[in-house]
N, C-alpha and C positions, 0 to 999 in steps of 0.2 A: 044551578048546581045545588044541589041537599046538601044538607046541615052536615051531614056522614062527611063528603069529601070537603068541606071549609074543615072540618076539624082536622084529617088528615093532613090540609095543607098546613096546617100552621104547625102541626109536629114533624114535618119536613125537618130536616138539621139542614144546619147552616154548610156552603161548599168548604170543604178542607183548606187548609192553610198553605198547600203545597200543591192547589190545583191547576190545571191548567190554565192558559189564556180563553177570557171568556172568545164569542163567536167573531169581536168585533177587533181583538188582538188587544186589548187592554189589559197589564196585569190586575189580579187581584189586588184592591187597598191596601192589606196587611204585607202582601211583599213589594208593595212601593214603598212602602215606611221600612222596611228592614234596608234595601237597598239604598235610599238617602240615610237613613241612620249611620251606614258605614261610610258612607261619602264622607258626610262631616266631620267622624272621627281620623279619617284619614286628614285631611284637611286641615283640624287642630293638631294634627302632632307629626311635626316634622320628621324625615329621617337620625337614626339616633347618629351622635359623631364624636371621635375619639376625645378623650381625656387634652389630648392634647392641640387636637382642634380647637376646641371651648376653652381651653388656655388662654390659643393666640385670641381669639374673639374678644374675650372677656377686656374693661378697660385695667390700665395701669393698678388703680386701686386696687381692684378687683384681685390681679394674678396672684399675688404672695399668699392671700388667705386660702384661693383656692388648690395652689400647690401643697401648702404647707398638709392641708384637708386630704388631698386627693391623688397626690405623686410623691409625697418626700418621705415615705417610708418604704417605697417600693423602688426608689431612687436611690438610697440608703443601704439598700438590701442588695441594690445590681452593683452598686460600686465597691461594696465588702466582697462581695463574691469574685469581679475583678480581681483586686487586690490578692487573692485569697492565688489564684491560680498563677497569679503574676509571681509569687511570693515563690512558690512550688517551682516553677518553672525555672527559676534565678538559682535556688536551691540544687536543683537535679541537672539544669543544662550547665551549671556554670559553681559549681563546690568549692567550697572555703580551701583556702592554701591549706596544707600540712604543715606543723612544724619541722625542722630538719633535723631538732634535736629537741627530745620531753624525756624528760629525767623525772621520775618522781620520789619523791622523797617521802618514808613513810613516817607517822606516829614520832615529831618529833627528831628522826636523827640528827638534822641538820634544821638551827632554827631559822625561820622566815627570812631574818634580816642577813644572816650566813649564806640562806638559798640564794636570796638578789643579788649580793655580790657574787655569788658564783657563774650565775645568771650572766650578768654583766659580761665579766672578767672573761667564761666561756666566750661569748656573742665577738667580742674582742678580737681574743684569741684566733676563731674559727672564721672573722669576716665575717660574719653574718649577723644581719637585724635579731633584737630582744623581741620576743612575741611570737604568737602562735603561726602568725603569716610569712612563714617560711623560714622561720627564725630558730632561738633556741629561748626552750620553756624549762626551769628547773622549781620545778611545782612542789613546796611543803605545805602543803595544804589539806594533805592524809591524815586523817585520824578514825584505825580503826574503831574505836574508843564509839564514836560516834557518828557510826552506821558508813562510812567511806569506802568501805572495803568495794560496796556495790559499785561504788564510782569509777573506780580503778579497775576490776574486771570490763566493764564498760570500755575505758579507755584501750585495754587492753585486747580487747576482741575486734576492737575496731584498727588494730596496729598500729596507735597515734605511741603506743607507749616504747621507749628503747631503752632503757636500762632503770634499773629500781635501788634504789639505796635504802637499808631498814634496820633498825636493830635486830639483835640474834633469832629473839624469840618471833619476830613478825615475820623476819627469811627464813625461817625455816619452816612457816605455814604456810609463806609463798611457794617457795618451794614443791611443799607436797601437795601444791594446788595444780602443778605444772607449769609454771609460769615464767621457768629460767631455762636458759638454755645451756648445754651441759660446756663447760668453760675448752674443754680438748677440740671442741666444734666451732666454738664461735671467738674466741680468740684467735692472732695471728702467732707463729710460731715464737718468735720474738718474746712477745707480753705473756707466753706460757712459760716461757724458762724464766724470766725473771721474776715473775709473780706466783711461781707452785710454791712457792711457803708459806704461803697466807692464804691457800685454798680451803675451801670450806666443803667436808665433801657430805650429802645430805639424801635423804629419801625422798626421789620424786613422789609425781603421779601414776598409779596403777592403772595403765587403760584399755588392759586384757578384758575381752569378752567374757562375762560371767550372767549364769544364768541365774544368780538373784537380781530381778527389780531394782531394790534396794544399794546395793552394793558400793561404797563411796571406797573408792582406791586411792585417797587423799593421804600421804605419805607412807602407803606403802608400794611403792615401785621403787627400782634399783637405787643404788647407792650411789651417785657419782658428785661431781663437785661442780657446784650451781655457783658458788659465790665465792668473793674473795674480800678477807678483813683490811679495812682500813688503815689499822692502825698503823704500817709503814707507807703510807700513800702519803706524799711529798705534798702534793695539793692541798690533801683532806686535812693533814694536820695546820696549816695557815687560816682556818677558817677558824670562827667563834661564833657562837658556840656551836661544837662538833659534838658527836658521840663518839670516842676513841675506839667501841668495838662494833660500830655499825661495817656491816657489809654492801657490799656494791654486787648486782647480776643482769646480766643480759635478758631481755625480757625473749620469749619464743617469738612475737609474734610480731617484732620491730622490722619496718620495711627500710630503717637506714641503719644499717650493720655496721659499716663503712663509717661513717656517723659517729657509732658508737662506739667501736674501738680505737679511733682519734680522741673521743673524752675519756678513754678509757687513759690512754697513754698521757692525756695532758692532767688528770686528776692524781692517778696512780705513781707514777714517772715521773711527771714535770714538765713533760713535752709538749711542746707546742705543734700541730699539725702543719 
């Protein structure tokens, strides 16, 4: 061979890294080595296995650190979430009793300790448990003074509320709120002759269609008579401390009517149901 083809041969390159099997079926060295390289790594490293496989595995010592590390905030987080729909569900399948009678009393007319015994004395009267669990609630705990009014709308849109006692000037912004109901309607015929003296007759709510935006029709709708004064009420005057020219009204949106014209005659009258 000349010197020409020795040099040629030795600038041959070397076979590719991805060549075939030489003649004799032998792989190439380099993908023998790649092929045990992955054997082994297979071989040091087991299948991976849950959180809570490797719990139970782990010894006694062992488990609280690794809980504490590796489950107990996610454990934490599933059982508030529980809680969370269990709460909803108790709420919506299964709703708080109604009282059977909530009297609210506004700014004072009737003070706290005059509310409980009337509270009381009603509950009595009427058979039935003190409290909101089907009971009878006479709430002095209004004071529009300090932001309450929100509370009572509140109570009021939801129909927990049946009649409202208040001084002049606080009934007569109930009133033109629309929040009484007109006495010729929700009175029985009876408690209307004896009680038209002490009618209180006032400017509702305007709740005609108008085409300002704006437009609050808050006392000025009709004239009629929302309330009636206390101050010949049998009942109202026994208590201390009273407000002598607080009025009493039927609230619009009270679901025990019936209810309320029974404290209506046992406060007003002296009647017992």
């Amino acid at each position: 061979m000349t010197q020409a083809h020795h040099a040629a041969a030795a600038l041959d390159p070397a076979p590719p890294r991805n060549s075939p099997p030489a003649a004799d079926g032998k792989q190439p060295s380099d993908s023998l080595s790649a092929v045990n390289a992955l054997a082994e790594y297979h071989d040091s490293h087991s299948p991976r296995r849950s959180r809570l496989a490797i719990l139970r595995a782990l010894p006694w010592r062992g488990k609280w650190p690794y809980f504490r590390d590796q489950l107990l905030l996610k454990t934490v987080a599933g059982l508030t979430a529980i809680g969370i729909v269990v709460f909803l569900a108790v709420h919506i399948f299964a709703p708080t009793v109604r009282p059977r009678l909530y009297i609210a009393v506004i700014d004072g007319a009737l003070s706290s300790q005059g509310a409980a015994a009337l509270q009381s004395q009603t509950a009595q009267a009427f058979d039935l448990p003190e409290g909101r669990d089907g009971g009878v609630v006479i709430d002095a705990s209004f004071n529009f003074d300090e932001g309450d009014l929100g509370k009572l709308q509140t109570l009021l849109s939801s129909g927990e509320v049946d009649a409202i006692i208040a001084p002049p000037k606080d009934f007569t912004a109930l009133a033109g709120y629309g929040y009484f109901t007109a006495l010729n309607t929700s009175l029985t015929a009876s408690q209307r002759a004896e009680s038209s003296s002490d009618w209180v007759r006032l400017r509702g709510y305007d709740d005609a269609d108008s085409p300002d935006a704006f437009y609050d029709g808050s006392g000025k709708g009709p004239v009629r008579a929302y309330g009636v004064r206390l101050a010949h009420a049998k009942g109202w005057g026994a208590l201390r401390p009273a407000q002598p020219d607080a009025m009493i009204g039927l609230a619009q949106s009270s679901k025990h009517l019936d209810t309320a014209q029974a404290f209506f005659d046992y406060l007003y009258r002296g009647l017992h149901p």
